[in-house]
FIVOFI-456713 format. One record per atom (N, C-alpha, C): residue number from 1; atom name; x, y, z. Coordinates in pm, whole numbers, plus 50000, padded with zeros to 5 digits. Example, Ala and Ser with C-alpha at 12.3 -4.5 7.8 and 13.67 -1.06 7.14 Angstrom:
BEGIN
PT   num   atomo      c1      c2      c3
PT     1       N   51319   49431   50780
PT     1      CA   51230   49550   50780
PT     1       C   51320   49670   50780
PT     2       N   51285   49775   50708
PT     2      CA   51367   49894   50714
PT     2       C   51290   50003   50787
//
This chain:
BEGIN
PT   num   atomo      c1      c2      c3
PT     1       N   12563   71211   08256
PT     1      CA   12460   71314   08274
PT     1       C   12465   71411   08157
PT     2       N   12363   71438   08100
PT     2      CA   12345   71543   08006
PT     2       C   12358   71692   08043
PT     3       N   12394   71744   07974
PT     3      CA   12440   71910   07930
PT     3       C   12283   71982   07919
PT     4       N   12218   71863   07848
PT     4      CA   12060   71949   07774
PT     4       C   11954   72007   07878
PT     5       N   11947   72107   07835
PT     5      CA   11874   72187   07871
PT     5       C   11708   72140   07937
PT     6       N   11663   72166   08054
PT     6      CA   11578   72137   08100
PT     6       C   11452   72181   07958
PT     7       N   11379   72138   07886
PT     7      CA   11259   72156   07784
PT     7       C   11157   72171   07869
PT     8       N   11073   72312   07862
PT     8      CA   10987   72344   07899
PT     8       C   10883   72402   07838
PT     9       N   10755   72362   07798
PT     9      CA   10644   72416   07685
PT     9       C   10574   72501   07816
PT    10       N   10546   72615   07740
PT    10      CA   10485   72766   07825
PT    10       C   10395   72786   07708
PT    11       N   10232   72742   07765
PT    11      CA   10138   72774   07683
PT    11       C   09984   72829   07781
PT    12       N   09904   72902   07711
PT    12      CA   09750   72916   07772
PT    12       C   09664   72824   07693
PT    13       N   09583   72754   07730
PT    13      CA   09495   72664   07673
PT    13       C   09333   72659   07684
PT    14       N   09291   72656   07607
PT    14      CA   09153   72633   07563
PT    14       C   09119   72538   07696
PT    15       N   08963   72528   07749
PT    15      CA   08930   72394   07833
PT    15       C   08859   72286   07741
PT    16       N   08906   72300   07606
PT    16      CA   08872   72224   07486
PT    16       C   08979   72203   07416
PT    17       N   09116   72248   07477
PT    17      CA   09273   72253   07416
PT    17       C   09270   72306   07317
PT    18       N   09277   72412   07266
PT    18      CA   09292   72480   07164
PT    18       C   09379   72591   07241
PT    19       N   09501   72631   07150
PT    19      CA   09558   72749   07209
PT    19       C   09569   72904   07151
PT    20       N   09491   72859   07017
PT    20      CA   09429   73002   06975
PT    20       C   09316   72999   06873
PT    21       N   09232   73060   06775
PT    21      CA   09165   73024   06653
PT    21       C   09257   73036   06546
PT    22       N   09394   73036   06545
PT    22      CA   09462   73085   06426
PT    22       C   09509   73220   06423
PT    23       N   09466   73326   06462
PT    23      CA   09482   73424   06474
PT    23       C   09522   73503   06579
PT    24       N   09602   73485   06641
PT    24      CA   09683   73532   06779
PT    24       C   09584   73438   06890
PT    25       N   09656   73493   07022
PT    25      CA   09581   73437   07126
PT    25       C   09451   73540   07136
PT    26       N   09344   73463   07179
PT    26      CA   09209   73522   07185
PT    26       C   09130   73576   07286
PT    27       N   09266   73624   07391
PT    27      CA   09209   73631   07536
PT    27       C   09315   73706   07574
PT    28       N   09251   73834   07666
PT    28      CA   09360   73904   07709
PT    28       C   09328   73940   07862
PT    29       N   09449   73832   07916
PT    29      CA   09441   73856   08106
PT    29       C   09556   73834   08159
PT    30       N   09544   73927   08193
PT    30      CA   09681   74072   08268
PT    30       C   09758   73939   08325
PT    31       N   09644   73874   08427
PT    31      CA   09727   73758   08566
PT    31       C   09816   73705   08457
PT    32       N   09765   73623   08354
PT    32      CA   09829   73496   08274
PT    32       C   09981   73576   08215
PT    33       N   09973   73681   08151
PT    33      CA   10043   73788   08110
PT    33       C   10161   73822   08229
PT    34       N   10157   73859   08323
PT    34      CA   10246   73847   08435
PT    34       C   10301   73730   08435
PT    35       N   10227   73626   08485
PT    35      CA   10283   73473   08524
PT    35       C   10396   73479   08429
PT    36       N   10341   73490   08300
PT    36      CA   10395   73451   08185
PT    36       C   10571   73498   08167
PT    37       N   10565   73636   08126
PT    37      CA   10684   73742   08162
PT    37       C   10720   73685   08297
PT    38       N   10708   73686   08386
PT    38      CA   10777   73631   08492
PT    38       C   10878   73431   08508
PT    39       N   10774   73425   08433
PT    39      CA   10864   73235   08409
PT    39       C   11019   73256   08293
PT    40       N   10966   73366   08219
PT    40      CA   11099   73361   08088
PT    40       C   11148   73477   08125
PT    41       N   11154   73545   08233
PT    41      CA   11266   73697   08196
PT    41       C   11366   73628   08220
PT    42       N   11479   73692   08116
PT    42      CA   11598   73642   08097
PT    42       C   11660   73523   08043
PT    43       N   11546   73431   08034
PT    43      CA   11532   73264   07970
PT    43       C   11588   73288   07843
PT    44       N   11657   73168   07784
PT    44      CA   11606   73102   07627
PT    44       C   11476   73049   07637
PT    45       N   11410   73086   07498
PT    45      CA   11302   73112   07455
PT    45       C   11312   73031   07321
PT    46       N   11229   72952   07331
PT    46      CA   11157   72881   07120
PT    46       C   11071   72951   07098
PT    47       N   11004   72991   06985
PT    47      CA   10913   73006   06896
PT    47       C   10897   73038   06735
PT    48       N   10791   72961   06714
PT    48      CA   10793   72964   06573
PT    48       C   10786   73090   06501
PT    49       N   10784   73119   06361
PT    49      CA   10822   73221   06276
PT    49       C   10713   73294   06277
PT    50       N   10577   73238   06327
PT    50      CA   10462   73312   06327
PT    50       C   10428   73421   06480
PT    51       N   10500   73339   06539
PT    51      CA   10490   73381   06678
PT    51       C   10589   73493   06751
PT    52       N   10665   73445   06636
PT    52      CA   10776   73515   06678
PT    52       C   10784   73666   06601
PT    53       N   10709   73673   06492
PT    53      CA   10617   73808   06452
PT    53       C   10515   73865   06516
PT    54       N   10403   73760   06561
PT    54      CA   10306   73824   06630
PT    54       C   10374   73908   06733
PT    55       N   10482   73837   06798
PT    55      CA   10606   73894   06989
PT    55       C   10651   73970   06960
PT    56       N   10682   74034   06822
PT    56      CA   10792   74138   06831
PT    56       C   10793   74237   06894
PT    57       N   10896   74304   06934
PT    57      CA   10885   74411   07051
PT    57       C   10891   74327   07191
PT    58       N   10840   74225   07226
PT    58      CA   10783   74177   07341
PT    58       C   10940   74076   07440
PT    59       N   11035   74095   07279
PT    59      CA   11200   73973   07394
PT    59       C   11232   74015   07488
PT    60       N   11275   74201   07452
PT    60      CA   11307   74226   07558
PT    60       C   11504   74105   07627
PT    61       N   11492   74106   07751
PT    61      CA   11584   74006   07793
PT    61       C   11616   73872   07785
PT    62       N   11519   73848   07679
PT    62      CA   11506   73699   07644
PT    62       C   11594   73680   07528
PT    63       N   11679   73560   07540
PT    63      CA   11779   73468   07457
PT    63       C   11650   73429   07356
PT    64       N   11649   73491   07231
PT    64      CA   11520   73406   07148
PT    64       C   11588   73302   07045
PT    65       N   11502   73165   07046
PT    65      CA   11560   73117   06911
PT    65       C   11418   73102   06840
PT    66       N   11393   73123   06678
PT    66      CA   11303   73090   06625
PT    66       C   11321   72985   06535
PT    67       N   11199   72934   06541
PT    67      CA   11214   72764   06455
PT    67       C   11120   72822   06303
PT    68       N   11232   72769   06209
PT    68      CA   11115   72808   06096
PT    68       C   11151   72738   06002
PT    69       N   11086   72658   05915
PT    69      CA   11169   72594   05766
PT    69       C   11186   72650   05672
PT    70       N   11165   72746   05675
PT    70      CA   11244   72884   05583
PT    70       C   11414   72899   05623
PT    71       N   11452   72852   05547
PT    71      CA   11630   72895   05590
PT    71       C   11645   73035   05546
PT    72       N   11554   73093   05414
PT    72      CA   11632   73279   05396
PT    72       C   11565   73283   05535
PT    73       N   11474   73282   05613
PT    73      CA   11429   73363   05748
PT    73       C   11567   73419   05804
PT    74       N   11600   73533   05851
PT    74      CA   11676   73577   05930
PT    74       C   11627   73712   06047
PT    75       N   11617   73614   06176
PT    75      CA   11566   73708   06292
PT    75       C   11591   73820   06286
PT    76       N   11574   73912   06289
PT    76      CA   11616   74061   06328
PT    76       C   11687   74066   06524
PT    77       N   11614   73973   06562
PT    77      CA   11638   73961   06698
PT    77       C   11657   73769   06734
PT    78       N   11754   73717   06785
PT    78      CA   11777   73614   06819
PT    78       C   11865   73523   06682
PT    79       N   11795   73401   06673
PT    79      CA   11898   73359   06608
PT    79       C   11780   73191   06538
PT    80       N   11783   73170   06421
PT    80      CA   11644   73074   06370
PT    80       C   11759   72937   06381
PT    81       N   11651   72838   06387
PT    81      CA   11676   72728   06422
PT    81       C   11594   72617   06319
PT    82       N   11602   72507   06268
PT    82      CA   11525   72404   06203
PT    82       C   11449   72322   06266
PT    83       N   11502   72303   06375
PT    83      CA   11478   72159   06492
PT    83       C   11521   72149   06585
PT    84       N   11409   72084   06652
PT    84      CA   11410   72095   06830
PT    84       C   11559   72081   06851
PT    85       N   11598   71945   06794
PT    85      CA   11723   71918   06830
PT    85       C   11843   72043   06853
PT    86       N   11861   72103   06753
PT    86      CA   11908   72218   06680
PT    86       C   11880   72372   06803
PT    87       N   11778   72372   06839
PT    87      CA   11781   72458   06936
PT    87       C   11821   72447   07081
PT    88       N   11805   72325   07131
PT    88      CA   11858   72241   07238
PT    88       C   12019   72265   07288
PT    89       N   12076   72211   07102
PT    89      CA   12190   72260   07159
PT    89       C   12293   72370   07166
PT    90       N   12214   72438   07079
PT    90      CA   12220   72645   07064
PT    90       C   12191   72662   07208
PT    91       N   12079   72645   07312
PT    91      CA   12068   72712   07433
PT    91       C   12203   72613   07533
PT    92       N   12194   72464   07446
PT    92      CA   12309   72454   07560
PT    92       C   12436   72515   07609
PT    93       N   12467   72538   07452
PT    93      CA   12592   72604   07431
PT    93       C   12612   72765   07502
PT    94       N   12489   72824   07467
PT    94      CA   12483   72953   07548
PT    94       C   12476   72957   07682
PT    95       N   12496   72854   07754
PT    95      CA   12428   72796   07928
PT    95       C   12324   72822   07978
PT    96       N   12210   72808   07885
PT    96      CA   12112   72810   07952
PT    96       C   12082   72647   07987
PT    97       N   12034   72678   08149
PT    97      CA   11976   72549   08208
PT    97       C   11871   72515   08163
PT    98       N   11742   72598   08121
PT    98      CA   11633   72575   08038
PT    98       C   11624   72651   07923
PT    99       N   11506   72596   07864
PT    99      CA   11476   72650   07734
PT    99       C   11313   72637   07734
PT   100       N   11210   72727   07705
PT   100      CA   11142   72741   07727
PT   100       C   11045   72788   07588
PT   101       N   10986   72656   07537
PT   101      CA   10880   72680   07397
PT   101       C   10759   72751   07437
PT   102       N   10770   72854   07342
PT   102      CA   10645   72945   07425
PT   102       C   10532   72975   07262
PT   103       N   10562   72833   07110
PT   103      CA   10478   72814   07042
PT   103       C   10536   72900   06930
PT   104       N   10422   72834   06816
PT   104      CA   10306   72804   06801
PT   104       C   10283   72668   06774
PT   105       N   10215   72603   06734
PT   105      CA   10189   72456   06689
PT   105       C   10301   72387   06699
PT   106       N   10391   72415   06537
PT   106      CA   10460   72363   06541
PT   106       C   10604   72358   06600
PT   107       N   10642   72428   06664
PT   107      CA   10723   72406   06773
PT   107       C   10694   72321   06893
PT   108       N   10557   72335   06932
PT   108      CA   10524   72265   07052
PT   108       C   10465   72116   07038
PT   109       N   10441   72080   06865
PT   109      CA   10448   71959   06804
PT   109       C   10614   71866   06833
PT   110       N   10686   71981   06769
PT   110      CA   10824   71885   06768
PT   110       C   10872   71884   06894
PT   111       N   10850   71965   07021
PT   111      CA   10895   71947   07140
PT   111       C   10816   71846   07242
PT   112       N   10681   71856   07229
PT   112      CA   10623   71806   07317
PT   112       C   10673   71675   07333
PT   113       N   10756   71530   07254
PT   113      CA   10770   71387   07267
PT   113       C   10890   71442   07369
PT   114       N   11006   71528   07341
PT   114      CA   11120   71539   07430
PT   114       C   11096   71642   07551
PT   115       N   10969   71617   07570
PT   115      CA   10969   71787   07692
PT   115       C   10988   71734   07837
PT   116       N   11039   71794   07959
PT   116      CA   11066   71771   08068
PT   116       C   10961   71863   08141
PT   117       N   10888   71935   08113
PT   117      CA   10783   71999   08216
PT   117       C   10698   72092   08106
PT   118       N   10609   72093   08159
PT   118      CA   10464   72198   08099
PT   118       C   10412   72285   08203
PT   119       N   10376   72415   08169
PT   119      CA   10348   72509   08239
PT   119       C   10223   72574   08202
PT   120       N   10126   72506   08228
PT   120      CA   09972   72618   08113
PT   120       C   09943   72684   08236
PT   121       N   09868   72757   08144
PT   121      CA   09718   72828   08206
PT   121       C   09611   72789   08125
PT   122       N   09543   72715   08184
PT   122      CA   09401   72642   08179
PT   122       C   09333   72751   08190
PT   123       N   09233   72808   08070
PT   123      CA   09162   72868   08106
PT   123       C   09003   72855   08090
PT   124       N   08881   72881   08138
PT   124      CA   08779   72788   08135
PT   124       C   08713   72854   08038
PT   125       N   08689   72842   07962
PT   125      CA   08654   72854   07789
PT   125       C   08693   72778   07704
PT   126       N   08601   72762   07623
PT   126      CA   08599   72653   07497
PT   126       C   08597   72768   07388
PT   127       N   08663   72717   07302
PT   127      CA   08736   72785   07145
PT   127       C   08602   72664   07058
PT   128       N   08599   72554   07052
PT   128      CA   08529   72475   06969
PT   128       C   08589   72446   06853
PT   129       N   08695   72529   06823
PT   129      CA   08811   72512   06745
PT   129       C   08924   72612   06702
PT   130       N   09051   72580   06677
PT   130      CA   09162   72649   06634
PT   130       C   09277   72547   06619
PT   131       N   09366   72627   06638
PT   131      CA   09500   72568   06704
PT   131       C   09512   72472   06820
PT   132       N   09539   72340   06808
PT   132      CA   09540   72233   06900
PT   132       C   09669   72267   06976
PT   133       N   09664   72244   07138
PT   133      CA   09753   72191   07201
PT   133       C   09812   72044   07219
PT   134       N   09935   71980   07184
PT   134      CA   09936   71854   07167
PT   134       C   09893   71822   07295
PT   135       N   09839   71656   07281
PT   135      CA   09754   71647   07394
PT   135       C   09837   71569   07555
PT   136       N   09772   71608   07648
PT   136      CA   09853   71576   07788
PT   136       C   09816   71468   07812
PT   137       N   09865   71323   07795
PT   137      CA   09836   71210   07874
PT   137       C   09860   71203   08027
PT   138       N   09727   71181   08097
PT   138      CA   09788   71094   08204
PT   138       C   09881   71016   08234
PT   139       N   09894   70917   08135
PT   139      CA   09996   70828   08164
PT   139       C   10126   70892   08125
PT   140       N   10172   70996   08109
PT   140      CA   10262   70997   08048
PT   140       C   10338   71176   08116
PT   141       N   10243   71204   08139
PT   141      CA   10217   71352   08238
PT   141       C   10156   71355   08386
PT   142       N   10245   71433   08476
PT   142      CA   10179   71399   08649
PT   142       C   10191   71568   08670
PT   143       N   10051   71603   08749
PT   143      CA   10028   71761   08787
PT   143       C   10154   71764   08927
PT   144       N   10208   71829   08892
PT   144      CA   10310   71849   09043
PT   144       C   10280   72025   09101
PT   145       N   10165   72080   09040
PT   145      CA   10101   72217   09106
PT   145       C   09995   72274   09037
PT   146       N   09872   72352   09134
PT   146      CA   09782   72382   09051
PT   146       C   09740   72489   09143
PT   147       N   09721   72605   09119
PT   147      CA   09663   72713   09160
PT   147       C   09558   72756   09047
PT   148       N   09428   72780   09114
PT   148      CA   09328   72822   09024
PT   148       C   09302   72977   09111
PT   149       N   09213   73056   08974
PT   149      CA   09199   73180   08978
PT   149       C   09033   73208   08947
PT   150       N   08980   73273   09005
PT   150      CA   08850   73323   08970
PT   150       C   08864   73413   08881
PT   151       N   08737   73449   08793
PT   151      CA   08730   73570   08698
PT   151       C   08811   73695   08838
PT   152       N   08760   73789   08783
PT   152      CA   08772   73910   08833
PT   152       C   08795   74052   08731
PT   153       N   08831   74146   08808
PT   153      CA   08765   74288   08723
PT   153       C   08881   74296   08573
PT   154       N   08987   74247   08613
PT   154      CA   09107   74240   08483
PT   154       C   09077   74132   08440
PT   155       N   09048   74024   08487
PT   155      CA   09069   73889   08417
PT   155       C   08930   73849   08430
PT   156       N   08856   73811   08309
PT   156      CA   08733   73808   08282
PT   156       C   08694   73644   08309
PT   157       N   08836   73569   08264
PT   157      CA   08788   73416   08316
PT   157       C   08862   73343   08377
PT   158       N   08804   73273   08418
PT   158      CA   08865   73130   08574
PT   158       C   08983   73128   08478
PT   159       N   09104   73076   08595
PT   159      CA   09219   72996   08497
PT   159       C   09281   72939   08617
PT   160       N   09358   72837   08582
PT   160      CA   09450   72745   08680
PT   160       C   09587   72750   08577
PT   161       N   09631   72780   08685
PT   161      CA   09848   72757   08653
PT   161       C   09872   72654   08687
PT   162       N   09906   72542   08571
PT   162      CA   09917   72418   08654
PT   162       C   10088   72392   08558
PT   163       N   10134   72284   08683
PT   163      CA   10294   72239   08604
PT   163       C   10261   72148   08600
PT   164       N   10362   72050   08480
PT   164      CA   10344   71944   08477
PT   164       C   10457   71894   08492
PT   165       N   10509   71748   08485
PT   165      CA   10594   71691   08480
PT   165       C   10610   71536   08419
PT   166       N   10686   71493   08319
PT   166      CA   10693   71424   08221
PT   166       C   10723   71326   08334
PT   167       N   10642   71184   08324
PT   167      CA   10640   71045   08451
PT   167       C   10797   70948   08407
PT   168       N   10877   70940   08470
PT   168      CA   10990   70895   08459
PT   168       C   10930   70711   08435
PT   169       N   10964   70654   08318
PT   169      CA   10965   70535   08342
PT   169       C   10997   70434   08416
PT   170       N   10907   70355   08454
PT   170      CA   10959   70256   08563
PT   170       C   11046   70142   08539
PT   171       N   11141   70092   08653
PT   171      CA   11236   70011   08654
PT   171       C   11237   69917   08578
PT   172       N   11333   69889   08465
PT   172      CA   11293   69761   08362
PT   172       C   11259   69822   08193
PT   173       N   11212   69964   08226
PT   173      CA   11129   70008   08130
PT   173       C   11195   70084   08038
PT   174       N   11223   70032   07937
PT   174      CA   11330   70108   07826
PT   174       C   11244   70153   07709
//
């Protein structure tokens, strides 16, 4: 049995998968914002060097590691990393049971082939373009929860919190 850390991608998504235009996230709702802070207080945390500027101020109690291919990079807060691999076993070592990629691209590029669960918020708007979310196969991804949300007076649009869970291969299947 493995040591490694449960991999978990924590993203909001386009209903066209896009998770931002490039320029921060493009949507600001309080609900998603709660959910959000509430899944990582106290967690290890991934994010990339961009993201992890846009967050500052925002760790707080969070174990951060940032992924960047800049080796001078040196966090002011947490501790930089090269590769998924590489952060995996930085949170193992610290005991965290999970680790939780909360982006940008490329972090959630190199995690998404090894991830054990996904956590979006679907939200119903189309971007038409930006920043891609790598994409969720059916075959390869099963919804194990989905709560949807109407607009309302803070949150201007529909969204669903849905988890996912990576489909265990079947018997035979290496």
């Amino acid at each position: 049995m493995s040591a490694r850390p449960i991999l978990t991608l924590v993203a909001i998504v386009s209903a066209d998968g896009f998770i931002s235009t490039g320029q921060g996230v493009p949507w600001d709702l309080p609900r998603d914002k709660a959910h959000f802070r509430s899944l990582t207080q106290g967690q290890w945390v991934l994010v990339g060097r961009r993201t992890y500027e846009e967050m500052t101020g925002w760790f707080g109690d969070r174990q951060v590691l940032v992924m960047t291919r800049d080796p001078a990079f040196k966090a002011p807060i947490g501790h930089t990393v090269t590769r998924i691999e590489e952060a995996l076993a930085q949170a193992a070592r610290g005991g965290a049971q999970e680790l939780f990629v909360l982006g940008g691209s490329g972090p959630f590029d190199a995690a998404m082939p090894v991830a054990d669960r996904l956590v979006l918020t679907e939200v119903e708007v189309r971007l038409g373009r930006g920043v891609p979310f790598p994409e969720v196969s059916p075959d390869e991804w099963r919804v194990v929860s989905k709560t949807a949300f109407p607009p309302d007076a803070e949150n201007p649009l529909a969204m669903v919190f849905a988890t996912y869970e990576r489909r265990k291969p079947a018997a035979g299947d290496d």
